[in-house]
C-alpha positions, 0 to 999 in steps of 0.5 A, spaced: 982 795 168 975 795 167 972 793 173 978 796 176 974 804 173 967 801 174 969 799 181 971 806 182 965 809 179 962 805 183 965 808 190 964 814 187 957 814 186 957 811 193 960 817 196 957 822 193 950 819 195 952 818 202 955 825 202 947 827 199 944 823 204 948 827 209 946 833 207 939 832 207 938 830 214 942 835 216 939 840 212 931 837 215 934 836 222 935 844 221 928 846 219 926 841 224 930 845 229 928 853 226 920 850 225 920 846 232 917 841 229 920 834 231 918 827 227 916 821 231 914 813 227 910 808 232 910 800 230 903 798 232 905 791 232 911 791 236 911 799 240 917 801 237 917 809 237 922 813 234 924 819 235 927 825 231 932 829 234 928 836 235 922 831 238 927 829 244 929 837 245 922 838 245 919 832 250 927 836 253 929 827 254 936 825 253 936 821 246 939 815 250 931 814 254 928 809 249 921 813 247 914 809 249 907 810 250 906 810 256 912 816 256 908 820 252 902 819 257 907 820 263 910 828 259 902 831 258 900 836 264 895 831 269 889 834 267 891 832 259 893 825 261 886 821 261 884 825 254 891 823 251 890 817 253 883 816 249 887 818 242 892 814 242 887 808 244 882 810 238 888 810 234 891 804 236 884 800 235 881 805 229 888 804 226 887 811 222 890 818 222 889 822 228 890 829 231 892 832 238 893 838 242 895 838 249 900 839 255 906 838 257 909 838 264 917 839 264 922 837 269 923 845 271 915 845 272 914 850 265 908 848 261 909 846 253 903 846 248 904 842 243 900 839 237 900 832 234 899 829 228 899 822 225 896 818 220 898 810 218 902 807 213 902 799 212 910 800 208 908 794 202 905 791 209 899 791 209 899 787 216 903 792 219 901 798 221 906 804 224 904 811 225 908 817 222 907 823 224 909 830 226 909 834 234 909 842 233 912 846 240 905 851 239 907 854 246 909 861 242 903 861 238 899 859 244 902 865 249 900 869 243 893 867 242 893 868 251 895 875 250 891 878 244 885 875 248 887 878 254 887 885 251 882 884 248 878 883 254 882 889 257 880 893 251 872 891 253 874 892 259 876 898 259 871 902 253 865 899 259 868 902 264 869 909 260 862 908 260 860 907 266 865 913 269 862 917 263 855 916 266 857 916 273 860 923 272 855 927 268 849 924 272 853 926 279 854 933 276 847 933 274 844 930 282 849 936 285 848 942 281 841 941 280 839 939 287 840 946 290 835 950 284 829 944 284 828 944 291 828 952 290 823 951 286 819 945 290 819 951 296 817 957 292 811 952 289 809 951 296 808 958 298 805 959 292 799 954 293 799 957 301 798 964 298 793 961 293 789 958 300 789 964 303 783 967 305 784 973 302 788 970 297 795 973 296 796 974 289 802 978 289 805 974 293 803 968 289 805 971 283 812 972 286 812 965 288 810 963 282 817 967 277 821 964 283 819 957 282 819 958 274 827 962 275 829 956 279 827 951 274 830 955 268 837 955 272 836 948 272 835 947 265 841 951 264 845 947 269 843 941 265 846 944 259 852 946 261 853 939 263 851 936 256 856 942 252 861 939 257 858 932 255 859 933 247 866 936 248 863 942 245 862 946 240 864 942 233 869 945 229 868 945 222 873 946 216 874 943 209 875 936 209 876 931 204 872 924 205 876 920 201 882 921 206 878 920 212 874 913 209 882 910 208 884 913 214 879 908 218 880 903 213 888 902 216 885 903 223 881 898 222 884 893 218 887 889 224 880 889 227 878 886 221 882 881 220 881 878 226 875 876 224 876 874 216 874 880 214 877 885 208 875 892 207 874 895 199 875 901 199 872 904 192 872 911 193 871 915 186 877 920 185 876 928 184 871 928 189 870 935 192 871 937 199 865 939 204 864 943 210 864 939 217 867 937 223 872 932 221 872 928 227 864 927 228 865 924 221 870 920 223 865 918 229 860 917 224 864 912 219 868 908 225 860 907 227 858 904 220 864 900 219 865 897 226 857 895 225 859 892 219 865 889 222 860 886 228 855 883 223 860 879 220 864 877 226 862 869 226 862 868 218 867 873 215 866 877 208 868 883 205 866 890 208 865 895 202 866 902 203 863 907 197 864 914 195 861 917 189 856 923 187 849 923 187 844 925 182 843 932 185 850 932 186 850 930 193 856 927 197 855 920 198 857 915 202 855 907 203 857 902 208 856 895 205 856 889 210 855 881 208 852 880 215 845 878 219 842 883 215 835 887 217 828 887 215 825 892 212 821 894 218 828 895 222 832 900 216 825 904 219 826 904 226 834 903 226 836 911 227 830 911 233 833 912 240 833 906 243 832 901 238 837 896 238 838 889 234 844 888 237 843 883 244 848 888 248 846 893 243 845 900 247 841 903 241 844 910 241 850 909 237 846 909 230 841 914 233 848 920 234 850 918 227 843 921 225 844 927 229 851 929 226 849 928 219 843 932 220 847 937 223 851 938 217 846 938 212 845 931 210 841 924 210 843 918 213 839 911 211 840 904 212 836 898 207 837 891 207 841 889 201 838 884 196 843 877 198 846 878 205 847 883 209 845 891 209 848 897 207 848 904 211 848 911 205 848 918 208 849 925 203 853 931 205 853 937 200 859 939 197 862 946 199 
């Protein structure tokens, strides 16, 4: 009776470890498949390969096709195979952990991405060696990556163009318009040089040459004018606006741009603060200017971008912009609102230069120093309304 129960038991136990066995190679299989993960073991010593089901659905290979070596080689893209081919070898001889990335050619003549990752286990064996390891289907990631680059050199691409044509136009606008009042006044200062030669000299003529060449110079002048107006997207409209909300307005839109690079933006905005009277876009201009500079500086090392509000001593609106970047010298900070002058390679050294020109136009100051560890900080005032 007792080995009868024990017996039971036993079957009992069995089952239930069977049934549990089961479920957990089913529930992996499923994270295999919703992951697109497959996992593979390769016996150095014999060359026996395994493959999970999710490997087999990538390599898109029936599960009756016995995995080796050489199918792994003959799967990549032709232009990966050599480079493959030199990983597994090191592998092979190094007998340690190795990693992969490359291509794979299917049937249909589709591409697939894939990462491979393996390292060795002896198994209690320390003569036998099998790589276990893991292949990752990345070619969504890699259609992702392929996409962001392309709108990124499309968004480049685009803002130079919006350059050139800018330029092109307005400098086309002032060739036409021009032309016509300063080849006037290159006429009338030849008649006056005439009748200044002349024996007697014709003052009155000459006088009238005169105000014709400087008449035609002033509608030259005003023809430049209203191009630049044009150019400027006219007059600036003020009104009362709140910095606070605009510094988090471009803390949003800026956020994905920054985390492209590993960048976070802080925000450390001093509450109650008053309103001031100004062109809420030209701020924003001037704001996404500092930000994108700080944004730039940072690019290949990542950090942190610290946008700042408060009051001044003598109750001035005061706002700073604070990078983990290069930096600049304290000669630099001196000359780094001039026309011109750049620190960037490809920089056109206007940007900072507008900067200046907006915030002196509403009262304030604007200045840059470098910071006492990395990196530089930019601070301008407004007066408050």
């Amino acid at each position: 009776m007792q080995r009868a129960l024990r017996e039971a038991r036993d079957r009992a136990e069995r089952k239930n470890a069977e049934e549990a066995l089961r479920r957990s190679e089913m529930y992996l299989a499923e994270a295999q498949r919703v992951s697109r993960t497959g996992s593979f073991g390769w016996n150095f010593s014999s060359g026996e390969i395994y493959w999970s089901e999710e490997t087999y659905r990538i390599f898109e290979c029936e599960p009756t096709i016995k995995p080796t070596v050489q199918l792994v080689i003959d799967r990549a893209h032709p232009d990966d195979r050599m480079h493959l081919r030199q990983i597994i070898d090191r592998a092979a001889t190094e007998r340690r952990e190795f990693a992969a990335e490359h291509r794979l050619m299917m049937d249909n003549g589709s591409v697939k991405h894939v990462r491979i990752v393996a390292h060795p286990s002896t198994e209690g064996d320390p003569e036998g060696v099998v790589f276990v390891g893991a292949v990752i289907d990345i070619t969504e990631r890699k259609r992702a990556e392929e996409e962001r680059e392309r709108l990124l050199e499309l968004e480049a691409d685009l803002a130079r163009m919006n350059r050139v044509s800018m330029m092109g136009e307005l400098a086309a606008s002032l060739a036409h318009e021009i032309k016509q009042p300063m080849a006037a006044a290159a006429i009338n200062a030849d008649a006056c040089t005439r009748w200044l030669r002349s024996e007697p000299p014709g003052v009155a003529e000459a006088r009238e040459a005169a105000a014709a060449v400087a008449a035609a110079v002033m509608r030259a002048a005003a023809i430049i004018d209203r191009v630049s107006s044009l150019y400027r997207r006219g007059a600036p409209e003020r009104e009362l606006v709140d910095v606070n909300e605009i510094i988090r307005g471009l803390t949003v839109l800026l956020g994905d741009r920054a985390n492209r690079s590993s960048i976070s933006i802080r925000a450390e905005l001093t509450p109650g603060l008053p309103r001031t009277t100004a062109d809420r876009v030209q701020l924003q201009q001037v704001l996404m200017n500092l930000m994108l500079n700080g944004i730039e500086a940072m690019q290949d090392t990542g950090g942190e971008l610290t946008v700042a509000s408060k009051r001044s001593e003598d109750g001035q609106l005061l706002i700073s912009v604070s990078d983990l970047g290069h930096g600049i010298s304290i000669d630099e900070a001196k000359r780094i609102f001039e026309a011109f002058f750049t620190t960037k390679p490809k920089g056109t050294g206007m940007g900072l230069s507008i900067c200046r020109r907006i915030i002196s136009s509403h009262g304030g100051s604007i200045w840059a120093s470098p910071n006492t560890g990395r990196g530089a900080t930019f601070q301008f005032t407004l007066p408050p309304t």
